[in-house]
Structure formats: structure tokens, C-alpha cells
MARDO-188824 format. One record per residue (C-alpha): residue number from 1; residue in three letters; x, y, z. Coordinates in Angstrom, 1 decimal, always signed. Each point is the difference from the previous one (the first is absolute). Layout:
REM MARDO-188824
<rec NUM ALA <X Y Z>>
...
//
This chain:
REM MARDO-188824
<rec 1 UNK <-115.8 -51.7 +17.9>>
<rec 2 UNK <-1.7 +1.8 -2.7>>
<rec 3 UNK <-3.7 +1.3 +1.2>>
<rec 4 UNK <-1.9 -2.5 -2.5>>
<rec 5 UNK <+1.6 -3.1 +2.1>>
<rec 6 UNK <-1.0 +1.6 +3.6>>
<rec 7 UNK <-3.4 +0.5 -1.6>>
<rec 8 UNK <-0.5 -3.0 -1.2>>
<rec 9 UNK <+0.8 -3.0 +1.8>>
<rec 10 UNK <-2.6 -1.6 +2.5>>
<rec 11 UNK <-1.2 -3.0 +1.7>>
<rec 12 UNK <-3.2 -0.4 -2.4>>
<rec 13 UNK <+0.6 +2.6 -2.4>>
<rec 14 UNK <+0.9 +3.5 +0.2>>
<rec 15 UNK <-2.7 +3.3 -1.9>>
<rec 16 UNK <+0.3 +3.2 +0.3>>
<rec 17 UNK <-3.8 +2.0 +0.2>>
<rec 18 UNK <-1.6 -0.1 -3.1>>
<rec 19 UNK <-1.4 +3.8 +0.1>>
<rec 20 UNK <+2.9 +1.0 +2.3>>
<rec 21 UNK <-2.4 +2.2 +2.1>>
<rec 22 UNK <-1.1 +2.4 -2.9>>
<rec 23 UNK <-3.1 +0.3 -1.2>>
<rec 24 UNK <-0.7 -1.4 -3.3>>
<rec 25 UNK <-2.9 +0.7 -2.7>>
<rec 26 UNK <-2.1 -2.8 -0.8>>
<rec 27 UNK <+0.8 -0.9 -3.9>>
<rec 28 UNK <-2.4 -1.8 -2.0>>
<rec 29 UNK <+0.3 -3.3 -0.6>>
<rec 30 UNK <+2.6 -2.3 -2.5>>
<rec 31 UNK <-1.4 -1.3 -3.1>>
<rec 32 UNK <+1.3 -3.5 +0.4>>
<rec 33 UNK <+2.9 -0.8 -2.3>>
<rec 34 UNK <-0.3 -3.2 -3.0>>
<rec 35 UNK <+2.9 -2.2 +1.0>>
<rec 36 UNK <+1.0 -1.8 -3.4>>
<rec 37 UNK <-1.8 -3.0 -1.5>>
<rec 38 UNK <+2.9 -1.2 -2.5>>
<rec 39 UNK <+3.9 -0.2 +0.0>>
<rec 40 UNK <+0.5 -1.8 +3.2>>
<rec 41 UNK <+0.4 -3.6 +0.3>>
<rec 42 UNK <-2.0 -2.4 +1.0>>
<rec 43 UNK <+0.4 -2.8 +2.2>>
<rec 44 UNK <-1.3 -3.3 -0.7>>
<rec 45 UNK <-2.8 -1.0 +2.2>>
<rec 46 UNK <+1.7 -3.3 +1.3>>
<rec 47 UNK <+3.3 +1.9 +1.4>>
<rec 48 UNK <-0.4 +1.0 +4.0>>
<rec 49 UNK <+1.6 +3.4 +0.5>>
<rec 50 UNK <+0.3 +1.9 +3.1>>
<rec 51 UNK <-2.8 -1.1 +2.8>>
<rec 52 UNK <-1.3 -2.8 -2.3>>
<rec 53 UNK <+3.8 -1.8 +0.9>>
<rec 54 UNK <-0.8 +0.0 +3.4>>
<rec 55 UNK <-1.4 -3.7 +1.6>>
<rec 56 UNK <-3.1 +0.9 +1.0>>
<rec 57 UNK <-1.1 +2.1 -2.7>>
<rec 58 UNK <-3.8 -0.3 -0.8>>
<rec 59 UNK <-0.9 +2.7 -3.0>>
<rec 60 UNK <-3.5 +0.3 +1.5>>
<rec 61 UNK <+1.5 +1.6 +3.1>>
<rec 62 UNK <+1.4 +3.0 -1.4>>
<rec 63 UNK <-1.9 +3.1 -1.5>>
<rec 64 UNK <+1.1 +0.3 -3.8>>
<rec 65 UNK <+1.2 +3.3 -0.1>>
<rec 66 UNK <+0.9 +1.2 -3.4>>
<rec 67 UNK <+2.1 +2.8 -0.9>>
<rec 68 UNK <-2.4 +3.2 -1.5>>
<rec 69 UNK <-2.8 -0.9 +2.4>>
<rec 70 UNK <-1.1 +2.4 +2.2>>
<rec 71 UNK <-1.3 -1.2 +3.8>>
<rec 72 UNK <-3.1 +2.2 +1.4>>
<rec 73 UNK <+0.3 +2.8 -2.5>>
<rec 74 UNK <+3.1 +0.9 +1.5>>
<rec 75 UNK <+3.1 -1.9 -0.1>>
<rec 76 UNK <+1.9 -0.7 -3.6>>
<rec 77 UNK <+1.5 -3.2 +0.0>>
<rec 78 UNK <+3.9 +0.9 -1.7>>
<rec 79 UNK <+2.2 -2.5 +0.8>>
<rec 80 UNK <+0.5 -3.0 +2.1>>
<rec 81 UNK <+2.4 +0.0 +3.0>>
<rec 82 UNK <-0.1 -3.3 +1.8>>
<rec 83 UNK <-1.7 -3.0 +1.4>>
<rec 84 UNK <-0.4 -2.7 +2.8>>
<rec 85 UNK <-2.3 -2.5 +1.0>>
<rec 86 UNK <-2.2 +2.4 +1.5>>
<rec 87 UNK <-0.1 +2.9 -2.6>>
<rec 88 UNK <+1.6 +1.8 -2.7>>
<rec 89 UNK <+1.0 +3.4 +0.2>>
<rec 90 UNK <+0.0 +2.6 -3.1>>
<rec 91 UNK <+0.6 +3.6 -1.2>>
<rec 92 UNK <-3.1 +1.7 -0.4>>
<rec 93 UNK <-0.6 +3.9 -0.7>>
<rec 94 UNK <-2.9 +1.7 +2.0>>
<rec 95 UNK <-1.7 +1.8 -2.6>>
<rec 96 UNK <-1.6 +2.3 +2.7>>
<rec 97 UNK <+3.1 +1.1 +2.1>>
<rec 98 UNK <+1.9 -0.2 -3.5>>
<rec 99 UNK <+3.0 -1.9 +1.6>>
<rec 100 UNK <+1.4 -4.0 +0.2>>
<rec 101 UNK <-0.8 -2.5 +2.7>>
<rec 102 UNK <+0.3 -3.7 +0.9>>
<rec 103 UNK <-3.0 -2.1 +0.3>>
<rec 104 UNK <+0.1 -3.1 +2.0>>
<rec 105 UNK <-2.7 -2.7 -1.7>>
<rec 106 UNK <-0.3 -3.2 +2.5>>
<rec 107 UNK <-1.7 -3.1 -0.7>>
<rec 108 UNK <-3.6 -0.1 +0.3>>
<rec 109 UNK <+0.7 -3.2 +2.7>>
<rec 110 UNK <+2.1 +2.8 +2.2>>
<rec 111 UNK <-3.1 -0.4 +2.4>>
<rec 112 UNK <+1.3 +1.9 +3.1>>
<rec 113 UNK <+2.2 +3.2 -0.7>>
<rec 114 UNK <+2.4 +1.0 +2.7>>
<rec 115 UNK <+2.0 +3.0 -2.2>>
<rec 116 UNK <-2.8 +1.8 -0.6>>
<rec 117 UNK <-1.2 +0.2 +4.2>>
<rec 118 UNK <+3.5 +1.2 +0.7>>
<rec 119 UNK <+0.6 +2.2 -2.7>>
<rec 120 UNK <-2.9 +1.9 +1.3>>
<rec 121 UNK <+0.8 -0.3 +3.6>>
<rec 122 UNK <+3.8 +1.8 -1.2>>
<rec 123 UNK <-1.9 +2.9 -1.5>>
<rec 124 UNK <-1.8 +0.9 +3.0>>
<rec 125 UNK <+3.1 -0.3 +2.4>>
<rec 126 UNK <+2.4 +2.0 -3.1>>
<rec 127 UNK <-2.5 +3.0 +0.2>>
<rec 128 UNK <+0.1 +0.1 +3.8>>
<rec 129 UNK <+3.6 +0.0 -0.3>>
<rec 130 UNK <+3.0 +1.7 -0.7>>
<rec 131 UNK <+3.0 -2.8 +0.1>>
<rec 132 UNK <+1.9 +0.6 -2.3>>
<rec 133 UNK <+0.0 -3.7 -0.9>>
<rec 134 UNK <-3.4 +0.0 -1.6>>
<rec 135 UNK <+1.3 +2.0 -2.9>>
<rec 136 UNK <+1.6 -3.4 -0.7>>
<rec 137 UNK <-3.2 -1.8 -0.4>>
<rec 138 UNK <-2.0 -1.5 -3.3>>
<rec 139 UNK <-3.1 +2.4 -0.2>>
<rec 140 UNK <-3.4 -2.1 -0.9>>
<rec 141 UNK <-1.8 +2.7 -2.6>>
<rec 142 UNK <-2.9 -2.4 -0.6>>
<rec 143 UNK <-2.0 -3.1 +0.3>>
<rec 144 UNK <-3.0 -1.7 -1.7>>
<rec 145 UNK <-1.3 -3.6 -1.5>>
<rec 146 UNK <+0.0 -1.0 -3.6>>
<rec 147 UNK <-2.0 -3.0 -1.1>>
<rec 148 UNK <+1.5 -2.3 -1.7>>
<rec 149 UNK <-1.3 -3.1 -2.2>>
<rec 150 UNK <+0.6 -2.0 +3.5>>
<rec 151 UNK <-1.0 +1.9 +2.5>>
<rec 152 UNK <+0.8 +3.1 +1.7>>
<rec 153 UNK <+3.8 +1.7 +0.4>>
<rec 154 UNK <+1.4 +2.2 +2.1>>
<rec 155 UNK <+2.5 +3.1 -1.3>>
<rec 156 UNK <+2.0 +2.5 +1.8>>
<rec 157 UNK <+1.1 +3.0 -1.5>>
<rec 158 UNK <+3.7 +1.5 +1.2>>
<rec 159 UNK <+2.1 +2.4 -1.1>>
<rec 160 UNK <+2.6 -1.3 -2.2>>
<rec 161 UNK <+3.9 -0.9 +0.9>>
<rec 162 UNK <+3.1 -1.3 -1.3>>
<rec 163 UNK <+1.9 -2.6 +0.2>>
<rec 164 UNK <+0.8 -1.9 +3.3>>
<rec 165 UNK <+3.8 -0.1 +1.5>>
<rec 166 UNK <+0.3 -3.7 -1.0>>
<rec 167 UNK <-0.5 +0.8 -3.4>>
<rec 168 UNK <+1.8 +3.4 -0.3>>
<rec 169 UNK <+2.7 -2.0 +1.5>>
<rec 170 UNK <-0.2 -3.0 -2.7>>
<rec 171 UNK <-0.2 +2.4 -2.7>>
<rec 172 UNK <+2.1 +3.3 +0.6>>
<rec 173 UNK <+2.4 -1.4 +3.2>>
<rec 174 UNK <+1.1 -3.2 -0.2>>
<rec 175 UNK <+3.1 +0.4 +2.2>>
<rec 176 UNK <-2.8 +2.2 +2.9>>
<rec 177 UNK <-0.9 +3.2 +0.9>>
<rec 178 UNK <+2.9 +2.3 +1.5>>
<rec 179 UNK <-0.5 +0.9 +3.7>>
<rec 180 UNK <-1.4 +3.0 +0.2>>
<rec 181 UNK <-2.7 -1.2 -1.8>>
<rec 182 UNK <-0.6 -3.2 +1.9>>
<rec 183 UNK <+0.3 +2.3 +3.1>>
<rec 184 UNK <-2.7 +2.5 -1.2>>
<rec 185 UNK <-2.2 -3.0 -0.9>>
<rec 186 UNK <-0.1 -1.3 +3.5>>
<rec 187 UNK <-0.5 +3.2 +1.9>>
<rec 188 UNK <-3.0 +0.6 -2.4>>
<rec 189 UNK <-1.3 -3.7 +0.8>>
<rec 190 UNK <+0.3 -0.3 +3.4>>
<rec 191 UNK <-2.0 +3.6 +0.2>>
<rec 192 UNK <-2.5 -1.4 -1.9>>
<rec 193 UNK <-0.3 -3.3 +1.9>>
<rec 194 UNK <-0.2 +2.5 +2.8>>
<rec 195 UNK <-2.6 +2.0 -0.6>>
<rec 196 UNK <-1.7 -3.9 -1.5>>
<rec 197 UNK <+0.5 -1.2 +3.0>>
<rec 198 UNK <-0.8 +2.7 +2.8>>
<rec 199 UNK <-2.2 +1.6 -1.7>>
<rec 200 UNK <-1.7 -1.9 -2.5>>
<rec 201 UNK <-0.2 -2.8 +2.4>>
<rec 202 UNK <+0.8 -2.4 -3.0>>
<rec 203 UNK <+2.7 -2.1 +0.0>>
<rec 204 UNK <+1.9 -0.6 -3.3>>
<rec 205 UNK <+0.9 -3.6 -0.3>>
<rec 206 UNK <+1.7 -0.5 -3.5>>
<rec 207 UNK <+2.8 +3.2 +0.1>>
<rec 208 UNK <+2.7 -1.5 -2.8>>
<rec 209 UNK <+1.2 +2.1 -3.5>>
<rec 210 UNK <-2.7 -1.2 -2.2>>
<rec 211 UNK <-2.9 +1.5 +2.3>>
<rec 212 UNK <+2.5 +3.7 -0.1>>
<rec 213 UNK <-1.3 +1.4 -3.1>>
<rec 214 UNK <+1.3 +3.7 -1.0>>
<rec 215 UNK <-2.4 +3.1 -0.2>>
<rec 216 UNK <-0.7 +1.7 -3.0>>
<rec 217 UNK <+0.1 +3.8 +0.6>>
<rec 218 UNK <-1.0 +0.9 -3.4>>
<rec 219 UNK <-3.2 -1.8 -1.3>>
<rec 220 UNK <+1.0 +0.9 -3.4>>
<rec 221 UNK <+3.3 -2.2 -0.3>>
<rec 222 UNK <-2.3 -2.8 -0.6>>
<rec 223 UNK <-1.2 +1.5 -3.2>>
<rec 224 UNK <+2.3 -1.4 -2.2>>
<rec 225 UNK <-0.9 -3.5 +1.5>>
<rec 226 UNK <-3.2 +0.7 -1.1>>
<rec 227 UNK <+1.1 +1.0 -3.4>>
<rec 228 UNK <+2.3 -3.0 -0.5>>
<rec 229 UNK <-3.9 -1.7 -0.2>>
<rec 230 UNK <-0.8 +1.3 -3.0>>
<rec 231 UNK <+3.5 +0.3 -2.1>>
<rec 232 UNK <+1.0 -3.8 +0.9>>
<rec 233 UNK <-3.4 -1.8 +1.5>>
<rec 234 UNK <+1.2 -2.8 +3.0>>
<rec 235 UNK <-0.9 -3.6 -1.8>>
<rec 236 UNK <-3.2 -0.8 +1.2>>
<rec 237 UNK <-2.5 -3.0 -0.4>>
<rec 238 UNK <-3.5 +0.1 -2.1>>
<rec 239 UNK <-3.3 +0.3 +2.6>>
<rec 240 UNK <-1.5 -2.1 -2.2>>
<rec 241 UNK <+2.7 -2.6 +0.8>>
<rec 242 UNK <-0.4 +0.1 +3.8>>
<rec 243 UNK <-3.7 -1.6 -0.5>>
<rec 244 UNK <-0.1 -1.7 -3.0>>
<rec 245 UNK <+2.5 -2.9 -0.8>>
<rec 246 UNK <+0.3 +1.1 -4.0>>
<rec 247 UNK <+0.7 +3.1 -1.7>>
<rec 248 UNK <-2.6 +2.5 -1.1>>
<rec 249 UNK <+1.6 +0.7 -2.8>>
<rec 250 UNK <+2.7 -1.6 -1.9>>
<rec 251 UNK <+0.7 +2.1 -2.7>>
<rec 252 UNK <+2.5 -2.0 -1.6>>
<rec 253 UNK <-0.1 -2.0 -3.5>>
<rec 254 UNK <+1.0 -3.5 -1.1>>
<rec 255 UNK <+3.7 +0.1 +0.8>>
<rec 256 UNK <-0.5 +2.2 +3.0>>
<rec 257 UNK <+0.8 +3.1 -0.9>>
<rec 258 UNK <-1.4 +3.2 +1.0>>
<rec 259 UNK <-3.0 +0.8 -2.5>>
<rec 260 UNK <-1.7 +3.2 +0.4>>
<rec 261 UNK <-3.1 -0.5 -2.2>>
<rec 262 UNK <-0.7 -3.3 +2.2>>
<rec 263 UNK <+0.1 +1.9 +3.4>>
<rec 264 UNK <-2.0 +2.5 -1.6>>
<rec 265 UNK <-2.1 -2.1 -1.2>>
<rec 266 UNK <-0.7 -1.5 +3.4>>
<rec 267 UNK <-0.2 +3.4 +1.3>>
<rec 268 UNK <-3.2 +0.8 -1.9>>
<rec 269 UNK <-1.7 -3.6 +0.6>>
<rec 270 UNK <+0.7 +1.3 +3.9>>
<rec 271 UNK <-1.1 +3.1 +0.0>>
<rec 272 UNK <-1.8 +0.9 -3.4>>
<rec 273 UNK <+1.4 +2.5 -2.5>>
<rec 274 UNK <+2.0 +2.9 +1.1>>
<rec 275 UNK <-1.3 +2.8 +0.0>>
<rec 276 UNK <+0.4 +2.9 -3.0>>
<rec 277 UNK <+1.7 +2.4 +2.5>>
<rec 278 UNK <+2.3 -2.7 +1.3>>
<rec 279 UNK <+1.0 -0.9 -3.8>>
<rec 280 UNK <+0.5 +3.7 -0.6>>
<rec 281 UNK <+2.7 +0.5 +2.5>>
<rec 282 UNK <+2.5 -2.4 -2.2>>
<rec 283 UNK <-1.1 +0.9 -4.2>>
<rec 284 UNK <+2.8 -1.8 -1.6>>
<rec 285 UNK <-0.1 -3.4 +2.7>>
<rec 286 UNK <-3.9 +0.0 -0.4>>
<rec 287 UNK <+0.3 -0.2 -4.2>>
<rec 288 UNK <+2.4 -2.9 +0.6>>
<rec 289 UNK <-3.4 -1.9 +1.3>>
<rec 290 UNK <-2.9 +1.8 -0.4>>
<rec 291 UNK <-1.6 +1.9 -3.4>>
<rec 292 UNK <-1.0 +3.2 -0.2>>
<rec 293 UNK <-3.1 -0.5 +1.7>>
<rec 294 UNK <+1.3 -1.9 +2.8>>
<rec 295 UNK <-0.8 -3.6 -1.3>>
<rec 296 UNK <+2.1 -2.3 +1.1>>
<rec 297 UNK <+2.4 -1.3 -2.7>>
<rec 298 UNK <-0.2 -3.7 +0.7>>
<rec 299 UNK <+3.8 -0.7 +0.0>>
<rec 300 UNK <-0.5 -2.2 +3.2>>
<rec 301 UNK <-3.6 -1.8 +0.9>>
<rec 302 UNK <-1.8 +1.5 +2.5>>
<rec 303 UNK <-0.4 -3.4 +2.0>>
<rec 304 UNK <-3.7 -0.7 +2.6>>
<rec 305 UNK <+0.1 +1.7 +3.4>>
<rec 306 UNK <+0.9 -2.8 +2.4>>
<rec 307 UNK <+1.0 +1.8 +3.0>>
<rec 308 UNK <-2.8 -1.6 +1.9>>
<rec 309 UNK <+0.9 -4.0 -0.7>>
<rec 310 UNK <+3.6 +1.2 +1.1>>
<rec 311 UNK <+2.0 -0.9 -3.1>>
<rec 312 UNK <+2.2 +2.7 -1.8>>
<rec 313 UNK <-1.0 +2.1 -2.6>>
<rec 314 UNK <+1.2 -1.4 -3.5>>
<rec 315 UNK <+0.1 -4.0 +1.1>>
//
């Protein structure tokens, strides 16, 4: 079984150390990265996806993440990964340790938080131990509160993984794994379980494929995922959207069709004229709508601001 396997299966999920035991120079910070504002699609605001098709959804429970945004100076959010009726889980880069992570975001109603108490109580018995079974174990990196326009939420920060068994074996291995991998798998599980268990003093009540994620040895593979962001964006809905039952802007004419001057238009009735610097950066797009002197043309009305009563720009 090639060495990636052995390394990588687990009961939670399987890291290797993230320094490997040499010692590192502290770098300065990441400038966080602009995720693209156009040429994705976007999703109308009455179509559930993801946790809003679950039956208890309530919006108001979760924390609205949004991709770009950075949580306590610190963690880029890239890319979302998954969801549940507790949380959502997404790709995030650590602009201080200058590598990827998963943060864990539950709803602010999550009153009492068991993971977090027993993540902690594994770290103390994994550095007073040297089982080899704890290799096997999802690090925590991180934890901390965000405030949310509901109330407070907790996040955990881990190191990042790949897929789980059930889904490697949906995608890549539909007829199953061969046996030397199966066999490798258990060994490394029940080790794990056995250091978990002995050890850890923490019994592992939900062992099944999808909970047996694979390790990533090299932080780095998950910098094309990151780069797939910003050369084909993930469809996404409108903030704007999520807490207001009408568009901001609609930016389309009579016979709905796209009409650039109207968005524009509803663009400066929002915000107020662009800037000159921000006209600057596209010469031959800005003389399509503004003179020379950066006076707006007038090829659309510049409708009345009514954010505030609720309604869309341009009705």
C-alpha cells in the first residue's frame, strides 16, 4: 500500500505535524486576497440551496459567512466546504501561518459545546503521549467567537483534510477499495480508537466512512482550489438578498435586458459618484459614460436613494 494511504487514513481524520519538528521563521503577515465581485452566477433569493433545504432551517441561526471576509484579522474566508444543521464548514487561509484551514461556524443557538471540551482534553493526553494512534487524530489549531447579527457563534479552526472514504469511494471506486487497502485502513483505525480510548479516555461513538476523512500532507495541494475561486467564482447569492425581500439593484431595462448605464446609474444614486482614480483605471469604458471631466453622461437616470424604505433602486 503506497505510503500516502498508510498515512492517511484515520478514525477522525489523519495530519501529519504542521512544522514537522523544525524550526520555522516567523513571516509577516498575508495581505488578504479580493475574491471576485462579477462573473459568477447568482442565485435567486427564493431557491434553498445547501443548509437552507434542510427542515429546520431558520436563516437567523447561522453566521453569514461570505467568501473574502476575513474572521479576527486572521483567517481568509476561500471557499466553502460543507454544512449541517449545526454549522458550516469552509476553506479559509491563515494569513499569519501563510497556510489553509477549515473553520467550523455553528449556530449562534449551539448553547452548550461539547467538541470544543474534548478537543482540548485530546491535546493534553496526545502531548503526554506517544501512541502511535494519535498521529491519526484531527488537530484543533484555534478557537474564538464571532458576533453575528443574532447573537454570538462559536468557530473552530482545524487543519484542513480531504475527502472522507464514503465519498472517495462514490466518486473514484465504485466497485470498493482492494484489500490491502481496506486492511491498512483498519489497522490504522483501531490504533487510533486505541490510543481514543485508553488514552484519551473519549469514546468515539459515530466511527462510519463519512467521519474517515484523508490527511493532506502537503498544505499546498489545496492551492489550486483556492485558485479555481477566482478563475470560475462558485454561484452565490446577493447579501443584500438575505435581508431584504427586493433587489438593490435591478439594472435591467424595459424588456429585461441587461442595461449597463441603468445599473450604473443606480450605482451612483447608492454610493455617490466614483471617484476620479476609480474612472481612471478603465479610460475607454469611462468615456462610454462619463465626459472628460467625469460628469456623468445621463444615458440612464440617476433614480432617489431608497435603500432605507426597502424598495429597489430604479422602481
Amino acid at each position: 500500500m503506497p505510503p500516502l494511504w498508510a498515512a492517511a487514513t484515520s478514525s477522525l481524520k489523519s495530519f501529519s505535524t504542521r512544522s514537522g519538528g523544525k524550526t520555522t521563521v516567523a513571516s509577516p503577515p498575508e495581505k488578504p486576497r479580493t475574491l471576485p465581485t462579477t462573473g459568477f452566477r447568482t442565485i435567486e433569493i427564493d431557491q434553498p440551496v445547501e443548509e437552507e433545504e434542510l427542515p429546520d432551517y431558520q436563516v437567523d441561526r447561522f453566521y453569514p459567512a461570505r467568501l473574502g471576509e476575513v474572521l479576527q484579522n486572521r483567517y481568509q474566508i476561500i471557499a466553502k466546504l460543507g454544512f449541517g444543521t449545526s454549522s458550516t464548514s469552509w476553506l479559509a487561509r491563515d494569513l499569519k501561518d501563510h497556510q489553509y484551514v477549515t473553520l467550523k461556524l455553528y449556530v449562534h443557538t449551539s448553547l452548550v459545546h461539547r467538541e470544543l471540551p474534548v478537543y482540548h482534553h485530546i491535546a493534553r493526553r496526545m502531548a503526554e503521549s506517544s501512541h502511535r494512534g494519535r498521529g491519526n487524530i484531527r488537530r484543533l489549531l484555534d478557537s474564538f467567537e464571532m458576533t453575528g447579527p443574532q447573537g454570538k457563534h462559536v468557530v473552530l479552526v482545524f487543519e484542513p483534510a480531504q475527502m472522507s472514504l464514503r465519498d472517495m469511494r462514490l466518486v473514484f471506486r465504485r466497485g470498493g477499495f482492494d484489500e490491502d487497502f481496506i486492511r491498512g485502513t483498519i489497522i490504522e483505525l483501531l490504533e487510533t480508537l486505541d490510543f481514543l480510548h485508553t488514552h484519551g479516555e473519549v469514546v468515539h461513538t459515530d466511527v462510519h466512512p463519512g467521519n474517515l476523512l484523508l490527511g493532506v500532507d502537503d498544505n499546498n495541494l489545496l492551492k489550486p482550489f483556492e485558485e479555481r475561486e477566482f478563475s470560475s467564482p462558485v454561484p452565490r447569492k446577493q447579501a443584500w438578498d438575505l435581508l431584504e425581500s427586493k433587489k438593490l439593484f435591478t439594472a435591467r431595462d424595459e424588456d429585461g435586458d441587461l442595461y449597463d448605464a441603468l445599473h450604473l446609474a443606480q450605482l451612483i444614486a447608492a454610493l455617490g459618484p466614483p471617484p476620479p482614480e476609480f474612472l481612471a483605471r478603465n479610460p475607454e469604458r469611462k468615456a462610454d459614460f462619463w465626459d472628460e471631466q467625469g460628469k456623468w453622461l445621463g444615458l440612464a437616470p440617476i433614480p432617489p436613494d431608497n435603500r432605507s424604505s426597502g424598495d429597489p433602486l430604479g422602481e
